[in-house]
N, C-alpha and C positions, 0 to 999 in steps of 0.2 A: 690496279696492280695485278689484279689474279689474270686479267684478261692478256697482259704480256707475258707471265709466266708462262701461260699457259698457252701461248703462241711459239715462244723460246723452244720447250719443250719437246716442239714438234717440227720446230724450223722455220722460216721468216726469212723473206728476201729483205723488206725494212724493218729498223727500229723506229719507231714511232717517237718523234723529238720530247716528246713529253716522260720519253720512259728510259732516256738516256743514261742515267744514274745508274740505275738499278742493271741498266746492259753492264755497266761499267765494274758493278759490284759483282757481277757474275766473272767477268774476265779477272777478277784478283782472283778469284779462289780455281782459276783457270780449270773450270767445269764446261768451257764451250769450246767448239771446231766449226769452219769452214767450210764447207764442201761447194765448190764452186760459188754464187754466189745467194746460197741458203748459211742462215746460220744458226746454229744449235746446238744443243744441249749434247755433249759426250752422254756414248751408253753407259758407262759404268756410275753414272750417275743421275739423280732422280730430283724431280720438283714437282710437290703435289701438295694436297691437303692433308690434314691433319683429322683421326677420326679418333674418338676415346670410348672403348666399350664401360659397359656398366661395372666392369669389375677392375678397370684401371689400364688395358690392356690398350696400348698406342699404336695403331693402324696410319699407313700412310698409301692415300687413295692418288695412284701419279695421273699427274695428266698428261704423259704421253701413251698417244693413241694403241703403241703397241703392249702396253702394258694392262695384262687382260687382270691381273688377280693385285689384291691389296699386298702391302710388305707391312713385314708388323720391325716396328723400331727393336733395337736389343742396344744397341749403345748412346750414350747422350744424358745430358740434362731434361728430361723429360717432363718437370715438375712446374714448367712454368709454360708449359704449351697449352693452346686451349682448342678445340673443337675447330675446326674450319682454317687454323692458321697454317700460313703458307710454308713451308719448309726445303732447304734444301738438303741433301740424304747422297750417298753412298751407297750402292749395293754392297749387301753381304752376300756369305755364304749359303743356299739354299740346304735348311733342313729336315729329315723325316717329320715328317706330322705325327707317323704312327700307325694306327689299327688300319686305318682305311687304305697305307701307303703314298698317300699325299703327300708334296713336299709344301714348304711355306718355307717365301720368300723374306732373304731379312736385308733390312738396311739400318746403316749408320747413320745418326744425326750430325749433321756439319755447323749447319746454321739455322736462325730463322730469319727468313725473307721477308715477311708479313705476319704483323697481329691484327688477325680479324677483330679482335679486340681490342682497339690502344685505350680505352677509357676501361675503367670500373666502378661500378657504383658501391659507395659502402654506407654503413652506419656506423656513430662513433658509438663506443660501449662503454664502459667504465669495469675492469678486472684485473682486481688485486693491486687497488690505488690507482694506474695507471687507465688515459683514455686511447684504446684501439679502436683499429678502423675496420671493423668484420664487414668483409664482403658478401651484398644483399645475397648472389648468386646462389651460396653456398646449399640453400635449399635442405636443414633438414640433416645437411650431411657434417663432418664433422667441421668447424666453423675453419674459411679460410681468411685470416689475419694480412691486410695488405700494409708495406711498408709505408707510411709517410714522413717528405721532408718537413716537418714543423713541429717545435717545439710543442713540450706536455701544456707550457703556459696557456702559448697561443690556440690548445686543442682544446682549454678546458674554459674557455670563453664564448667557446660554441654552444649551442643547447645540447640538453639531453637528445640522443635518439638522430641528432643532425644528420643528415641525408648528403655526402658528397658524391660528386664525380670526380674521379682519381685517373691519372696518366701514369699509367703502369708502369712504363717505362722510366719516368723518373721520380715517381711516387707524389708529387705534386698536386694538394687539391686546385680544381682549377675553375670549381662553378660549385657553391652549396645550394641543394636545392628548400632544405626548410625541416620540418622535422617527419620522423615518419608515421605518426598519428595523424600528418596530414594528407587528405585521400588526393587533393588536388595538383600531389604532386607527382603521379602515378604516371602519366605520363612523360613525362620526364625522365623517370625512371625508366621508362620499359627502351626509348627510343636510345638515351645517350650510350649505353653501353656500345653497341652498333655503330654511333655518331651519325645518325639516319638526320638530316637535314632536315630543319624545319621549313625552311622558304627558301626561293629561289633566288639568284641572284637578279639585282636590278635591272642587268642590260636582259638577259635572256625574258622577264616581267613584261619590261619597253618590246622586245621582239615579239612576244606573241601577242600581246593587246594591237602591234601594229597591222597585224591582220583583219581589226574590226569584228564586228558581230555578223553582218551579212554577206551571203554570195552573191556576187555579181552575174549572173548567169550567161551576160555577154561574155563574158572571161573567158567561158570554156563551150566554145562552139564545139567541139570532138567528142565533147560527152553526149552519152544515152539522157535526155532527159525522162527521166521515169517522173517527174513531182505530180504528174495527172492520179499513178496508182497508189490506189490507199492504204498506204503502210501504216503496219499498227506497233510502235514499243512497247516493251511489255518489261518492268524492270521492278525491284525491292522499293516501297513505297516512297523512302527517303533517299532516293539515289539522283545524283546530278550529272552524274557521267555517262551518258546514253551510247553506248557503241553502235547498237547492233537495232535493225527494225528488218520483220518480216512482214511480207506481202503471200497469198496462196491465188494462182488464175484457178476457179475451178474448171472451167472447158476444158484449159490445155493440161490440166493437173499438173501445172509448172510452177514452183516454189521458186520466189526471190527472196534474198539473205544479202540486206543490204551494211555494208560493216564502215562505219565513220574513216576516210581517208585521211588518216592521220598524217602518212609518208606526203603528202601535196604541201605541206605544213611546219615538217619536221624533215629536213635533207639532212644526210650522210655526213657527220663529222661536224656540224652547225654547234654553234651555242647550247639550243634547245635539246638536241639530239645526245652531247656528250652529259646536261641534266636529265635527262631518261635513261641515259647509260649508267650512271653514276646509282641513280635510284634503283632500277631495274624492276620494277613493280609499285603501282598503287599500295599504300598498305592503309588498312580500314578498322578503326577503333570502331565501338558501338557508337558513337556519336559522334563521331566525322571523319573524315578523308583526308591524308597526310596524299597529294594525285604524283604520279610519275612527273606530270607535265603542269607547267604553269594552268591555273584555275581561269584563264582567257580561253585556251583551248581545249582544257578538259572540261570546262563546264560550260565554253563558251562557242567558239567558232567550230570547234571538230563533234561537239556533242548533238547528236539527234534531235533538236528537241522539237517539239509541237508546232503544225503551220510555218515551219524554218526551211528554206531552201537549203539541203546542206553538199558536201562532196562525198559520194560512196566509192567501195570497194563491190560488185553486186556480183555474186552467183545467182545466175537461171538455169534452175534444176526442175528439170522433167520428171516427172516419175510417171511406172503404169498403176494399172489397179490392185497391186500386192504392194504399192509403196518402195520400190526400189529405182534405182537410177538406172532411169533410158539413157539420156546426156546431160550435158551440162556445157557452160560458159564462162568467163569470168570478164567483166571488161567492166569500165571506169563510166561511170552517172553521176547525175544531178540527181537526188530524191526528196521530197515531205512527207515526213509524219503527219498521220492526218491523226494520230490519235498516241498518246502518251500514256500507259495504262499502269496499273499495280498488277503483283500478280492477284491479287487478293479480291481488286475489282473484276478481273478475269474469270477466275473460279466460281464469284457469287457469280456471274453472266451465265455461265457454262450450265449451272446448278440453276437457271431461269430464277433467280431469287432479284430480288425489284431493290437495286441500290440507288440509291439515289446521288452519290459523288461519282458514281460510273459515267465518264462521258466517250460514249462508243458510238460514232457518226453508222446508218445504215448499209454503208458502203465498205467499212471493219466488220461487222456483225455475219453480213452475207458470206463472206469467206471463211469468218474463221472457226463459223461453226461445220462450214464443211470440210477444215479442213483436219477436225479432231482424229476423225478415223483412220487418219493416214498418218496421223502422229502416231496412234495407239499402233500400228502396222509396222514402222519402223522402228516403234521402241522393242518389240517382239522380232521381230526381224535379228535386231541387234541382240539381245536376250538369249537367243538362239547360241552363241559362241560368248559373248558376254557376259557382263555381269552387275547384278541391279545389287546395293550395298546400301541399307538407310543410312543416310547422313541426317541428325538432326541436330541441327545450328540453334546455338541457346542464344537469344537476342536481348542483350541485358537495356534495360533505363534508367539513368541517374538523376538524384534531387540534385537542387540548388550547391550541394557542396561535395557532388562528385562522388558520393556513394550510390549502392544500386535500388534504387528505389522495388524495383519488381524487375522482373524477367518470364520468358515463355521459351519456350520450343517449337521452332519454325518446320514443320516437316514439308516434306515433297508433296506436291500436287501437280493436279492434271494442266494447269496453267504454266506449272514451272516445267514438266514436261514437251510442252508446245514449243519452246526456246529450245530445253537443251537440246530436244531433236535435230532441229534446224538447224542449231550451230555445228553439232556434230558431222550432220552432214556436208556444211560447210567448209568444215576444217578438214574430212575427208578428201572432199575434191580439190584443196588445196594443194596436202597433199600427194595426190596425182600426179601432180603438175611440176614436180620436184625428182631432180635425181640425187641431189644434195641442198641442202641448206641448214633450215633447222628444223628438228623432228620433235615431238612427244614420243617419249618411246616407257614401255614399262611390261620390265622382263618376265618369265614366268618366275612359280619361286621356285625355292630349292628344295629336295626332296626331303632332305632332313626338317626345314621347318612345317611342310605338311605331316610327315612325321608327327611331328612334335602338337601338328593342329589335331590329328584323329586323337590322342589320346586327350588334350584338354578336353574335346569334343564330348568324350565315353565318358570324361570323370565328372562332365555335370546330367550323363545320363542320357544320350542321344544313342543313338540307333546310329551308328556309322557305317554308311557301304563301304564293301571291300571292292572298291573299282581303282583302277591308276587314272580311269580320266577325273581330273581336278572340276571339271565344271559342273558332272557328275555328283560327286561329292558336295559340293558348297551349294547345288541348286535343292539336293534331296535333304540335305541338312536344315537350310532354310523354309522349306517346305511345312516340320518338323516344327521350327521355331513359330514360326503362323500359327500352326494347327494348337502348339499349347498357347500363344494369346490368346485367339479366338475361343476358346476351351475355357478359360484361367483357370489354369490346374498347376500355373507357376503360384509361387509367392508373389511373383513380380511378375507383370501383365506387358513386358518389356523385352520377352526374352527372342525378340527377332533384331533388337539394335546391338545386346549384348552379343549375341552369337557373331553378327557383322562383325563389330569391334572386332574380336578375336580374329575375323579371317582377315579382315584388312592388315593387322599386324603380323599374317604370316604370309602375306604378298612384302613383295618387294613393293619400292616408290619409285611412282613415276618421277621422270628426269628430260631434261635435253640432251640432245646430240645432234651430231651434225650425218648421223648414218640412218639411214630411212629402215629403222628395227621395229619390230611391231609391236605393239598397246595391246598388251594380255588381258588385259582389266575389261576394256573396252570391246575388245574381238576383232579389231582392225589390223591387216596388213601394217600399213602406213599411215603415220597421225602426225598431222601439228597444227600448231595455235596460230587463226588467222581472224578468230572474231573478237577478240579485244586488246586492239592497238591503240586503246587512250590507257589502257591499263597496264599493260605487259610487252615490255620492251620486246621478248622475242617476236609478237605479234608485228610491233612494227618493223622487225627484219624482213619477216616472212612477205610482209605488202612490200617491200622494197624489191626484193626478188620475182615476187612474181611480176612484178611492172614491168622490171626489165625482161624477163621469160618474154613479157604479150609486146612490149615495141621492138627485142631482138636487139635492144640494148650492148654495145658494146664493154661496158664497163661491170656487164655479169660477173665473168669471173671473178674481179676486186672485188664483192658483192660478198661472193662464195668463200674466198678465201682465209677468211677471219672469222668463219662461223663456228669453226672449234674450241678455239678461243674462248668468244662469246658464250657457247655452250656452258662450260665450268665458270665461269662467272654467273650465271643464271641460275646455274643450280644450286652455287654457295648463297647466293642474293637470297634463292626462292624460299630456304632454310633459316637465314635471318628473317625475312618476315615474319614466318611460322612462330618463332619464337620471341619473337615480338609483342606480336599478338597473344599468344598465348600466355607469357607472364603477365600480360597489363589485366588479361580475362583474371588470373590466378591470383594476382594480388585484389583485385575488386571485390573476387568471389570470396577470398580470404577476410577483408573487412566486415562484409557480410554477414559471414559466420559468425565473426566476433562479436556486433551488434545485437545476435540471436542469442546468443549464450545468458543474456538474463534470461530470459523469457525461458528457457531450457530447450535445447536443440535437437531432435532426433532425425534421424533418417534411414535411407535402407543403403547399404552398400554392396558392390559387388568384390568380392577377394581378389585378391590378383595370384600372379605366380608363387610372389613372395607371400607365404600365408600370414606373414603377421601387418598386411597394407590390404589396401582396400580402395577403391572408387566410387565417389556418391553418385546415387543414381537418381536423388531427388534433392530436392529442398536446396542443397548446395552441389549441384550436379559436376559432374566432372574432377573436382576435386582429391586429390590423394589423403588420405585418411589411414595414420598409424594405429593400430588395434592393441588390445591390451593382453589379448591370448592369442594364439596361433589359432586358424579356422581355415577348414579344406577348402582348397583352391575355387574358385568359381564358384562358392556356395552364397549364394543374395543373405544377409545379416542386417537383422534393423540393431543399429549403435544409437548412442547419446553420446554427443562431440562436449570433451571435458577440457580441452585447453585451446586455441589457437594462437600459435605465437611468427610473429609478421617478421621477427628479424631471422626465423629461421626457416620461413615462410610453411611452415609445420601445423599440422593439425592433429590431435589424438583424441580418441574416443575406447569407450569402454561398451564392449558385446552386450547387447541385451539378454532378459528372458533367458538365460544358459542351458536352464532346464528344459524348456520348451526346442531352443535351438541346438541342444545334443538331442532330440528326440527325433527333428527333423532331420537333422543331418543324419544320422546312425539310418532312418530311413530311404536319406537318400542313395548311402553310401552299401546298402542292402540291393537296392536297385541299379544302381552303378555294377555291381559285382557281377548280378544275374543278369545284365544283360551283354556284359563282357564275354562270362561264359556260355553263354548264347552267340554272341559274334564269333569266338575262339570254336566253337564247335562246328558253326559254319562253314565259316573258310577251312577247318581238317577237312570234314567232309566233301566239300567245293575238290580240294585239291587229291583228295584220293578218288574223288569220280574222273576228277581229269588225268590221273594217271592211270586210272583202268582203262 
């Protein structure tokens, strides 16, 4: 649905027979015109998503293309909209902002088109005799109470604590999933709100099993057979979905980036294709894979795997000896993996360390220890306008009944660098090759959230240059953050991921589009995703475009045409994942805690904006944690966590050590002051030399 909206919006020569209805509901409320024969959305009206700030304030993000700034709602039922919901709006009147002179755009609420969320999950409760249905979402905040059709009788024969899925729409339990002390139904939980499919359906199963497991390699006399060169996979030790296999020539210093030809497999508008559509993304629990695409061809016929003749996508890329692009290629091969690796087994290799589950043929080994220096060249190359941001991925493990037995912290290495370079480069020269399609694009930020970054910056005591260039700023800062790990002269021996965090949250997110806009993050002109099409439905646009770019394809344009579309569908999909995941992580984490709480729980936390919350930086990492006093912003606190409670998915803890932690803080907040006045007296001075 959001994919025709959001075609409507901007004009459409067809409506698509499946989205008839909803053409049909647009013309009652007669929001559409004609214009020879495109049809679309009148201006004085809008259809977009739905966005909700933290303080209740309802943002409406249109998806027509000429509409550069959000409209904040002022009239309407607003109280039953949720995040991402599709709506139809009315321009208002544009008014002053204020100090700045900005106007902001308003619109009226008409209708809604689409609930991104037609399920909710709740719990029954029992308050003040009666059994209500508190919905899980509510997080902490003040509890939101969903309507249901069924008598108190019929609700008080359920168990305590019962776990439904509810149709908002007509308040109807419609699946119980069991109670919520039990872990095993966490799953369940996280996916149905979204109504993220479990399986595929049977014929689309039948279709891609009927592909078999082997290539034929008579089949495709037009391909490059590459299967002689020793490509090496190199992927997360538990992974079955192999996209992507590199190969390095050292002679010609020519890099191949071989990427599973998923589009050979998956045509335009197919079965298969409108089940990747539908998905829009892989989405990856700690122990297992919910795949875009039936597990025949995600883990079977399209996947990379070991000694398998498979169908690629191949970039050959040249580079000189500073590691940049001479030329490059793109065209369609046969390749084998001669080797299937972890990154882990990588690293010990790298690191000459003697593993024994390494199995790396002589003919892998010889390239790709030559081909480190040219990675370590490219990552600095890119560094140079970019930007390096720790991401550390907490990898959880569950016992027999679904709790987290242990977990770690996967950080980056020089093995997980050997890929991301390649692909980068890949998805570069992709790319290229595009005047339209779909892009990765992610903007600069805006000046008021850097604003807003220099003084968090000061108030945990940093040294912030007075420069306007941004990369400037984040790379001298980071610098900073090193120098006190390597030192520990922190409390916390951490303080290069917390600093990241911060910047990353005053970047804008990357998104799709169908406008070739540049990747600030990254430092590239033009960017999009072309190395994981068993994963990322935009990936398999992008191979379907570029095929037809290299045979000169007539049916490009149709190709092109619906890539806008598509776009806001990928970005609302890309968003449900995230928070997919993330609640199935938060409720795990949350059981966790609670398991701990005999045993007595402490940890260190970092403050947030709001001084009375907090973020665990250990033991229960990532976690939100309400405080029982207010404490200065971004000051690291060891707590003792005193309640966790799962229906409100809440945690509270009480400040350690008070005495000791006003000692520190008053010092920190001494240091904080004097080196303010230190910055403040710089830039006078800066600015009266420059005015002499």
């Amino acid at each position: 649905m959001i994919y025709f909206y959001a075609l409507i919006a901007n004009g459409t020569k067809q409506i698509p027979r499946s989205f008839h209805n909803a053409f049909v509901k647009l013309q009652e409320y007669d929001v559409l015109e004609t214009q020879g024969n495109i049809h679309k959305l009148k201006s004085d009206f809008i259809i977009g998503s739905v966005d909700i700030s933290q303080s209740g304030k309802v943002f409406l993000k249109s998806f027509r293309d000429t509409d550069s700034a959000d409209f904040v709602l002022e009239k309407g039922k607003f109280y039953k909209l949720k995040k991402g919901d599709i709506i139809l709006a009315k321009r208002g009147k544009a008014k002053s902002k204020g100090q700045k002179g900005k106007t902001k755009q308003k619109a009226n609420l008409i209708t809604l088109l689409y609930a991104i969320k037609p399920y909710a999950i709740a719990v029954l409760v029992m308050k003040k005799g009666c059994i209500l249905a508190l919905e899980l979402e509510s997080r902490g905040k003040r509890g939101r109470y969903l309507e249901l059709k069924l008598s108190q009788k019929s609700l008080k024969a359920l168990p305590k604590h019962c776990v439904v899925k509810v149709e908002v729409a007509s308040g109807n339990i419609v699946e119980v999933f069991g109670v919520l002390e039990d872990a095993n139904i966490d799953e369940k939980i996280a996916l149905s709100t979204y109504n993220r499919a479990y399986d595929f359906s049977p014929s689309s199963n039948e279709f891609a099993l009927s592909f078999g497991n082997e290539v034929d390699k008579a089949m495709y006399p037009n391909r490059a057979d590459l299967s002689h060169l020793p490509f090496c996979v190199i992927d997360p030790i538990d992974a079955k979905d192999h996209d992507d296999a590199i190969y390095f020539d050292v002679k010609s210093r020519t890099l191949y980036v071989a990427i599973a030809d998923v589009s050979e497999y998956v045509s335009f508008n197919s079965e298969l294709d409108r089940e990747a559509k539908k998905r829009g993304f892989s989405l990856y629990f700690p122990h297992k894979v919910l795949p875009m695409l039936p597990f025949a061809l995600s883990s079977g016929i399209c996947s990379l795997k070991q000694n398998e003749l498979r169908l690629a996508m191949v970039w050959e890329i040249s580079l000189n000896t500073k590691a940049e692009v001479k030329k490059s290629r793109l065209f369609e091969a046969l390749i084998q993996s001669h080797a299937n690796v972890s990154y882990e087994e990588i690293e010990s290799f790298l690191q000459n360390k003697s593993v024994k589950s390494t199995q790396l043929p002589d003919s892998v080994t010889q390239w790709l220890k030559a081909y480190v220096p040219f990675v370590k060249k490219c990552r600095k190359n890119r560094l140079n306008v970019g930007f390096d941001f720790k991401n550390e991925e907490i990898k959880l493990k569950f016992n027999k009944s679904m709790e987290i037995s242990s977990w770690q912290k996967n950080t980056q290495s020089l093995a997980h660098s050997i890929i991301e370079e390649s692909m980068l480069l890949a998805n570069v020269e992709s790319a290229k090759m595009l005047d339209s399609g779909i892009f990765r694009i992610h903007p600069p930020p805006q000046l008021e959230r850097i604003d807003e970054l220099r003084w968090d910056l000061e108030s945990m005591g940093y040294e912030v240059p007075r420069t306007q260039d941004i990369h400037t700023l984040i790379t001298q800062i980071q610098a900073q953050a090193d120098e006190n790990d390597n030192a520990k002269i922190s409390q916390n021996d951490n303080q290069r991921a917390i600093v990241d965090g911060l910047m990353i949250k005053s970047l804008s997110k990357a998104t799709y589009s169908s406008k070739p806009l540049a990747h600030f993050g990254l430092g590239f002109e033009s960017y999009t995703h072309f190395t994981s099409p068993i994963r990322r439905y935009s990936d398999l646009i992008v191979h379907r475009i570029l095929k037809a770019i290299l045979h000169k394809d007539k049916n490009l344009p149709f190709l092109l045409e619906s890539c806008n579309a598509t776009t806001h569908e990928l970005n609302l999909k890309e968003k449900q994942i995230a928070q997919i995941e993330s609640y199935f992580y938060h409720l795990k984490m949350l059981r966790y805690a609670k398991r701990l709480l005999d045993k007595g729980l402490r940890c260190e936390i970092l403050v947030s904006r709001d001084e009375g919350e907090g973020v665990a930086l250990n033991v229960i990492p990532q976690v939100k944690i309400t405080l029982d006093r207010f404490m200065p912003r971004f000051s690291v606190v060891e707590v003792e966590i005193m309640e966790v409670d799962l229906l409100t998915m809440s945690v509270y803890a009480k400040v350690l050590d008070s005495q000791a932690q006003d000692s520190m803080l008053q010092d920190l907040a001494q240091k904080t002051t004097q080196k303010r006045t230190k910055n403040h007296t710089n830039a006078t001075k800066k600015k009266k030399d420059k005015n002499e």
